[in-house]
ROKE-965605 format. One record per residue (C-alpha): residue number from 1; x, y, z. Coordinates in steps of 0.001 Angstrom, whole numbers. Example, Ala and Ser with C-alpha at 12.3 -4.5 7.8 and 13.67 -1.06 7.14 Angstrom:
REM ROKE-965605
<pt seq="1" xx="12300" yy="-4500" zz="7800"/>
<pt seq="2" xx="13670" yy="-1060" zz="7140"/>
***
This chain:
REM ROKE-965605
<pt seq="1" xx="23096" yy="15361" zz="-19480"/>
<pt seq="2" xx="22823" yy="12496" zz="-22164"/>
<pt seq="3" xx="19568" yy="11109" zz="-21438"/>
<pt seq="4" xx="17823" yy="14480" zz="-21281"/>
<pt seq="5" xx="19951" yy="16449" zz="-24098"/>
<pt seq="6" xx="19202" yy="13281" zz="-26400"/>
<pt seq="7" xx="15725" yy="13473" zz="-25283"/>
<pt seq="8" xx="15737" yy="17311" zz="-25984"/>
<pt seq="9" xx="17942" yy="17626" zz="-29195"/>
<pt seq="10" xx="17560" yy="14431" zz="-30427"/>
<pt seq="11" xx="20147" yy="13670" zz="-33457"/>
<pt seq="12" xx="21422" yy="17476" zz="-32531"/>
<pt seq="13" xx="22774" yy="16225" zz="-28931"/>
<pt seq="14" xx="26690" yy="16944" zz="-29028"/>
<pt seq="15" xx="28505" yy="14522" zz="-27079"/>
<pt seq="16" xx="30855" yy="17722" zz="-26638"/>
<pt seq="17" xx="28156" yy="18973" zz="-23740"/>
<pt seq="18" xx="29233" yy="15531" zz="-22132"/>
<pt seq="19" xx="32084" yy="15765" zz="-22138"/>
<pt seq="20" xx="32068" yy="19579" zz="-21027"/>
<pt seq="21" xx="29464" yy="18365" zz="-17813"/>
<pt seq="22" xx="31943" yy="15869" zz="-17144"/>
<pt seq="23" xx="33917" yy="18389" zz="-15146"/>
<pt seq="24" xx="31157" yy="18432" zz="-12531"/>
<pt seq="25" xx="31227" yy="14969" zz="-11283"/>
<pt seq="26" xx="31331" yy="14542" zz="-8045"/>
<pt seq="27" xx="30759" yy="18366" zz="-6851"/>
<pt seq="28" xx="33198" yy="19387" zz="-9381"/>
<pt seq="29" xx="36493" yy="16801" zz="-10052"/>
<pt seq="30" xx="35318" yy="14782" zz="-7581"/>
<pt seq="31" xx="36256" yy="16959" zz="-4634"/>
<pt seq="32" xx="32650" yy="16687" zz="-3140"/>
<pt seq="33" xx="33046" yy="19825" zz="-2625"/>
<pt seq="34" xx="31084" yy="22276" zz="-4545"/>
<pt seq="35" xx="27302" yy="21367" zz="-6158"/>
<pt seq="36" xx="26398" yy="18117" zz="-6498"/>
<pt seq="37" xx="27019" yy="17390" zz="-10111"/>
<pt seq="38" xx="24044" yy="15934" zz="-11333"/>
<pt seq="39" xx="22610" yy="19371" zz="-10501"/>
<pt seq="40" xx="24983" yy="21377" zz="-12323"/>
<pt seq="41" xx="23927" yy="19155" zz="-15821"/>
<pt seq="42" xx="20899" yy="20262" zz="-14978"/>
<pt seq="43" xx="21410" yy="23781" zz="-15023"/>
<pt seq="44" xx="23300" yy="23299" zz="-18052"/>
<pt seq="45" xx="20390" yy="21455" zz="-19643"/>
<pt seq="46" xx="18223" yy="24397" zz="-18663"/>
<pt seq="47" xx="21141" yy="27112" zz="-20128"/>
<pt seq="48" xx="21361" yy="25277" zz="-23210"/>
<pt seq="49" xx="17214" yy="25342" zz="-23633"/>
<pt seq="50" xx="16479" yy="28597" zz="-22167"/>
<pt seq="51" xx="19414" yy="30731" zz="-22311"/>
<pt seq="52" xx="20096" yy="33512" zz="-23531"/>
<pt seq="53" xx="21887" yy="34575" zz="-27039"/>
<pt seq="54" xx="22241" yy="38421" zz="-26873"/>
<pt seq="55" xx="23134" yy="40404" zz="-23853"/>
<pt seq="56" xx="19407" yy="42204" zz="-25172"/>
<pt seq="57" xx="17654" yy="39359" zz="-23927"/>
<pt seq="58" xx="16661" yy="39351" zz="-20519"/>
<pt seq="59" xx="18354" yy="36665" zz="-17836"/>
<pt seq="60" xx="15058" yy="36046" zz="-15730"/>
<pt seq="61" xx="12804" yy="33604" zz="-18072"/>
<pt seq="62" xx="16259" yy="31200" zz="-17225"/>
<pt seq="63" xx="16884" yy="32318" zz="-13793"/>
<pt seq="64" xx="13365" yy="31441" zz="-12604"/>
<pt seq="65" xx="13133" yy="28278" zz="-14248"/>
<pt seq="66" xx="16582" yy="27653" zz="-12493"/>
<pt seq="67" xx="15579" yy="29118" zz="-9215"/>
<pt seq="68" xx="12675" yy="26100" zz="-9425"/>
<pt seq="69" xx="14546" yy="23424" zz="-10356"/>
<pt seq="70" xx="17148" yy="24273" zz="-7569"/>
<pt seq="71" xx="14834" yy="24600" zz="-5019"/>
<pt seq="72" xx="12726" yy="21241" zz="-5690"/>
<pt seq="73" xx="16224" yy="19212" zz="-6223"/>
<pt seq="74" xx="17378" yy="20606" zz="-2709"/>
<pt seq="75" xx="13494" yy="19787" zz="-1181"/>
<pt seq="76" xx="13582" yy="16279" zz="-2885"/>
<pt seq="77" xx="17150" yy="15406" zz="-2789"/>
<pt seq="78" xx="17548" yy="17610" zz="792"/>
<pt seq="79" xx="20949" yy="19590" zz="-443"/>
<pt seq="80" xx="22417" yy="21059" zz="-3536"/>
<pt seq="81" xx="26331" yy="20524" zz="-2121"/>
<pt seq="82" xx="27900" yy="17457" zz="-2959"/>
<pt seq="83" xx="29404" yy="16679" zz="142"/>
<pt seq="84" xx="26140" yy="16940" zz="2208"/>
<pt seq="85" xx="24549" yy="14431" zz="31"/>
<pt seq="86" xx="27255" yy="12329" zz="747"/>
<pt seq="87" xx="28222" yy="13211" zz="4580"/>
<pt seq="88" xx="25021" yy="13606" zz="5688"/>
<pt seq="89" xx="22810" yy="12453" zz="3552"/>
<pt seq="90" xx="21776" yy="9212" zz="2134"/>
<pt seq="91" xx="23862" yy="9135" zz="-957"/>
<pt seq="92" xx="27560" yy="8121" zz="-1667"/>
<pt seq="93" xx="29674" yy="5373" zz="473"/>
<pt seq="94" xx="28391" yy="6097" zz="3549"/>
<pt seq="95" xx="24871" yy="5789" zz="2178"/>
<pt seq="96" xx="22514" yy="3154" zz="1518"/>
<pt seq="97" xx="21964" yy="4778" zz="-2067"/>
<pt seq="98" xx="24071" yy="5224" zz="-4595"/>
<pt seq="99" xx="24842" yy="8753" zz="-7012"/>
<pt seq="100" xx="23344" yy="7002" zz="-9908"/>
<pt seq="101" xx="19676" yy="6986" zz="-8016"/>
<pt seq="102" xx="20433" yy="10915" zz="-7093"/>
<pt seq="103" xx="20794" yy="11252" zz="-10677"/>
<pt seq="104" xx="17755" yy="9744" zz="-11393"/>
<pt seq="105" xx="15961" yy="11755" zz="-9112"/>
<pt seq="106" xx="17446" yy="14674" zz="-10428"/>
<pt seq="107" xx="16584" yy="14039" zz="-14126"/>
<pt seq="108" xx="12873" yy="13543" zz="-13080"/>
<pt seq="109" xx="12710" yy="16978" zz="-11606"/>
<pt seq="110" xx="14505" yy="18344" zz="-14349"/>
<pt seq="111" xx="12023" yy="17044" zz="-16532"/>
<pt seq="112" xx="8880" yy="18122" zz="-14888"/>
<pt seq="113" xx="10586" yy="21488" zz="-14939"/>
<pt seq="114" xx="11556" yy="21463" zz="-18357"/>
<pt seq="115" xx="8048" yy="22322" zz="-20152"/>
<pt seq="116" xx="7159" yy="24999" zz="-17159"/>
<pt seq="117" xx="6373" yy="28242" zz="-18214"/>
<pt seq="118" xx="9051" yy="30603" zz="-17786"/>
<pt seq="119" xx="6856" yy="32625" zz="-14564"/>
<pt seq="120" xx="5346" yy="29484" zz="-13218"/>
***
């Protein structure tokens, strides 16, 4: 959330959105139960860029930028729930990689999907 809202907002960034992503560490509290919490900063990243201000506007210019960004974070990262990244998969203590390269990972695809057109 940091290095991309800096990145994004520059001087702007609000360390309050850090503090407010903070929540979803570790699939939310660190429960590992819920999403994996580098992918809910992302969707917040996403919100904060692309959502919407009135209930006028229209949801889908977020939702399919959100839809694409889920969808190459659970092809890349091979789930969106916490605790199968960490279970299963090759993250957490059981892993041979750590959260911080997941987060990584995820911040790359984030940023390839940042710039997307809303349809594409």
């Amino acid at each position: 959330m940091r290095a991309v809202g800096a990145h994004l907002w520059g001087d702007e960034f609000d360390e309050r959105w850090v503090q407010i992503a903070n929540s979803f560490g570790g699939g939310v509290a660190g429960t590992h139960a819920h999403l994996c919490g580098a992918l809910s900063g992302g969707l917040m990243v996403l919100g904060l860029r692309y959502g919407r201000t009135s209930a006028s506007t229209p949801d889908e210019p977020l939702y399919g930028r959100i839809r694409r960004f889920r969808q190459r974070f659970a092809d890349e990262i091979g789930s969106v729930m916490c605790r199968a990244l960490r279970d299963k998969g090759p993250y957490g203590p059981q892993g041979p990689l750590n959260c911080r390269i997941l987060v990584e990972r995820a911040t790359a695809i984030l940023l390839e999907c940042l710039d997307e057109p809303a349809g594409g």
